[in-house]
MARBA-3410 file (N, C-alpha, C, O; in Angstrom, 1 decimal):
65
5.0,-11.9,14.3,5.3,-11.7,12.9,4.2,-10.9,12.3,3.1,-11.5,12.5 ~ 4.0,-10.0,11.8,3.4,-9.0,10.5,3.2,-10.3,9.8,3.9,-11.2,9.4 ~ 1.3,-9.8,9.7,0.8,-10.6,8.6,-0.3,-9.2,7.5,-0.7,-8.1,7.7 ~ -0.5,-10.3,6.4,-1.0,-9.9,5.3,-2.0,-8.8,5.6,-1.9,-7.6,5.4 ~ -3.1,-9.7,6.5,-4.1,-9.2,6.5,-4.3,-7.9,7.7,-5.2,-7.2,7.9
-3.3,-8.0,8.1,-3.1,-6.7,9.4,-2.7,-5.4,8.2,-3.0,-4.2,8.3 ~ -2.2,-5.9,7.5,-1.4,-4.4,6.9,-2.8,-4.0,5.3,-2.9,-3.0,4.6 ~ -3.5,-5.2,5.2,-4.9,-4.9,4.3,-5.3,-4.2,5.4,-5.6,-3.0,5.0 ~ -5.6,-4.4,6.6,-6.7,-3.3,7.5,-6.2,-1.9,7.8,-6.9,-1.0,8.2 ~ -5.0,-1.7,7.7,-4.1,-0.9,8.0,-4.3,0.0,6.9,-4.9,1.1,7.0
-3.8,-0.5,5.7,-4.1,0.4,4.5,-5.7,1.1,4.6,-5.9,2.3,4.5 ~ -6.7,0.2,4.9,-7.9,1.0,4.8,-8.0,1.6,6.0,-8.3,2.8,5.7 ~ -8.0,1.5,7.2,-7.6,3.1,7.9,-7.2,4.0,7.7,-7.9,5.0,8.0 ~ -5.7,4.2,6.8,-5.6,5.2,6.2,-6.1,5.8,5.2,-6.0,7.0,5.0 ~ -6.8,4.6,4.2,-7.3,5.3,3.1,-8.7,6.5,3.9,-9.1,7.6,3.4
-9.2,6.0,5.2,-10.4,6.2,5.8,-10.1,7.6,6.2,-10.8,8.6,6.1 ~ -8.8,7.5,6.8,-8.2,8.5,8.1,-8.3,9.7,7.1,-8.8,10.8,7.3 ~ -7.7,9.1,6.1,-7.1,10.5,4.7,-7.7,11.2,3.9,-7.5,12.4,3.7 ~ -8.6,10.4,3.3,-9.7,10.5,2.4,-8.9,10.0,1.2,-8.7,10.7,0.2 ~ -8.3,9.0,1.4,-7.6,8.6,0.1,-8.9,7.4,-0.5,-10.0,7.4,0.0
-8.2,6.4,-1.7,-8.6,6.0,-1.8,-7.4,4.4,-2.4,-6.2,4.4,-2.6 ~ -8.2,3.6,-2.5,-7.4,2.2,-2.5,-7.2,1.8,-4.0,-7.6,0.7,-4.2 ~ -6.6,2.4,-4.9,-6.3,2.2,-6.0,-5.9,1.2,-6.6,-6.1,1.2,-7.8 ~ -5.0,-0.2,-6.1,-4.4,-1.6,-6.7,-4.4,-2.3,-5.3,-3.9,-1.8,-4.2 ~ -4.9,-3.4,-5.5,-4.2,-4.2,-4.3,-4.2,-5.4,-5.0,-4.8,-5.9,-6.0
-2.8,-6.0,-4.1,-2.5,-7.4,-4.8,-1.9,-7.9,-3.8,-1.5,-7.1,-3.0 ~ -1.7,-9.1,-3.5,-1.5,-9.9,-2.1,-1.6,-11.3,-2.6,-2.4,-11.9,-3.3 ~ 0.0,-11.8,-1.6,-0.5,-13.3,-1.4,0.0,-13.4,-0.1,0.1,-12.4,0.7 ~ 0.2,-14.7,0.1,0.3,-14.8,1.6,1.3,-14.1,2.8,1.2,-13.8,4.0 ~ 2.6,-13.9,1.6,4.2,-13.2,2.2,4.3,-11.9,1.8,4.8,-11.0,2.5
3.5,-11.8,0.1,3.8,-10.2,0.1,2.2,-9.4,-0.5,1.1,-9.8,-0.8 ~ 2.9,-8.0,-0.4,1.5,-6.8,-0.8,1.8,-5.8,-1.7,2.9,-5.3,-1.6 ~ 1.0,-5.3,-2.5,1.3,-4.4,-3.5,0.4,-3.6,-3.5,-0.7,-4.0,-3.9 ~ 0.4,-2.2,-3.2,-0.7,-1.6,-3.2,-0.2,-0.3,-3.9,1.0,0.0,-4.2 ~ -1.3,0.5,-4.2,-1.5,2.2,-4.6,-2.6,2.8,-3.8,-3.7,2.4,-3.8
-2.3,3.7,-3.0,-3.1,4.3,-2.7,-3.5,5.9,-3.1,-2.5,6.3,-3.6 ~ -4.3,7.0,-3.1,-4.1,8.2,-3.5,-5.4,8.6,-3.8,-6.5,8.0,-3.7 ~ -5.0,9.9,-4.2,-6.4,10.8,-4.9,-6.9,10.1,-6.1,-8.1,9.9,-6.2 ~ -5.7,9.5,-7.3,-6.1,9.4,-8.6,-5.5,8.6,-9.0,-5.4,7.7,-8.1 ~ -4.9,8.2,-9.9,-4.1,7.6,-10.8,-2.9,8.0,-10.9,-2.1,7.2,-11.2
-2.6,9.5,-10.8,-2.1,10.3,-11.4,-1.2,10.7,-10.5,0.0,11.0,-10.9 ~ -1.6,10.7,-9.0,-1.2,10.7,-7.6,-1.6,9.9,-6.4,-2.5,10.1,-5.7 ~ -0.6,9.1,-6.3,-0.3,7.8,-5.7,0.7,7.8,-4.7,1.7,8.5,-4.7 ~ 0.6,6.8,-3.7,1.6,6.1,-2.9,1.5,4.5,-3.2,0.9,3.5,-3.0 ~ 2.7,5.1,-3.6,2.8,2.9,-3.8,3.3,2.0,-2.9,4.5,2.3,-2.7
2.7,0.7,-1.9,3.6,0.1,-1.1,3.4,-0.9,-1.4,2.6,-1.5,-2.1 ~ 4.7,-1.4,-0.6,5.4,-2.8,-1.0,5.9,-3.2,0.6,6.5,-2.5,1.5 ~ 5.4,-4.5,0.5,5.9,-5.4,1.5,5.8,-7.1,1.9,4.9,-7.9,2.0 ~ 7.2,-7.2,2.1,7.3,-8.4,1.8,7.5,-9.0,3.8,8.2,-8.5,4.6 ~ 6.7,-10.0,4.0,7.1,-9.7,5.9,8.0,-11.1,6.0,7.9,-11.7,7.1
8.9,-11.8,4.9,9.6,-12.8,5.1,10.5,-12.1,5.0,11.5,-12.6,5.5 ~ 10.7,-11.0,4.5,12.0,-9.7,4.6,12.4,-9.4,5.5,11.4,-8.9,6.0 ~ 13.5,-9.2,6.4,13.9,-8.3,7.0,13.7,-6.8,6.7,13.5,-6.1,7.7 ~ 13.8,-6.2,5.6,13.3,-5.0,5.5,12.0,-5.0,4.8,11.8,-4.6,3.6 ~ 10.8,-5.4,5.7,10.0,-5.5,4.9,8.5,-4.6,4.4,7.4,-4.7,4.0
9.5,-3.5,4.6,8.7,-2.1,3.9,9.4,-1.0,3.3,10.2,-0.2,3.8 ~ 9.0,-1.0,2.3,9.3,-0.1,1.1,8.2,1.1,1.0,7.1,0.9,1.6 ~ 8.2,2.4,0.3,7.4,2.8,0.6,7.9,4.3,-0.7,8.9,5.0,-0.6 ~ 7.2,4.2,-1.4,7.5,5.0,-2.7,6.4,6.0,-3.0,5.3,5.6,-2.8 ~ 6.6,7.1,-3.4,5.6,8.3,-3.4,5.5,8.7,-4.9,6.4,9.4,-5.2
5.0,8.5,-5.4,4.7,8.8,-7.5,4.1,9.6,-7.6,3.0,9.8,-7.0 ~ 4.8,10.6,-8.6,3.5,11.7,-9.2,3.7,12.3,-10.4,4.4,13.2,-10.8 ~ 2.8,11.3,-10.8,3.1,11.6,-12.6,2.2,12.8,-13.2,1.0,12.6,-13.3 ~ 2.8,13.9,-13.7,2.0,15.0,-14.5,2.0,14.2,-15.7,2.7,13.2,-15.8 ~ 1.2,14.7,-16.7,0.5,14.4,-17.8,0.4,16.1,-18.5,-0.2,16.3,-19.5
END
C-alpha cells in the first residue's frame, strides 16, 4: 500500500530533480495536498488520497494576473 510519507519524499525529489519548489503541503495520515512550482502564480497541484482506488489526481494551474 502507498503511504504518506513515500509520496512527501517523492514530492521533494522532484521539487530537487526540477528546481521547483514546495509551495503548500498538507497531510494526514490517508490523504496529501500539495503545490508545487516556480511561484504562486505557477503551480502543480496534487492530491492523493491512498484509501482511494484512484488515488491520484493531478492538476496543472496557471493563473495570469
Amino acid at each position: 500500500m502507498l503511504k504518506i510519507k513515500n509520496i512527501v519524499h517523492t514530492l521533494e525529489d522532484i521539487t530537487n530533480r526540477y528546481g521547483l519548489r514546495i509551495l503548500s503541503l498538507d497531510f494526514t495520515d490517508s490523504t496529501l495536498i500539495s503545490r508545487i512550482g516556480f511561484s504562486l502564480e505557477i503551480f502543480i497541484q496534487i492530491y492523493v488520497n491512498v484509501k482511494s482506488r484512484n488515488f491520484e489526481k493531478y492538476e496543472t494551474c496557471i493563473i495570469k494576473r
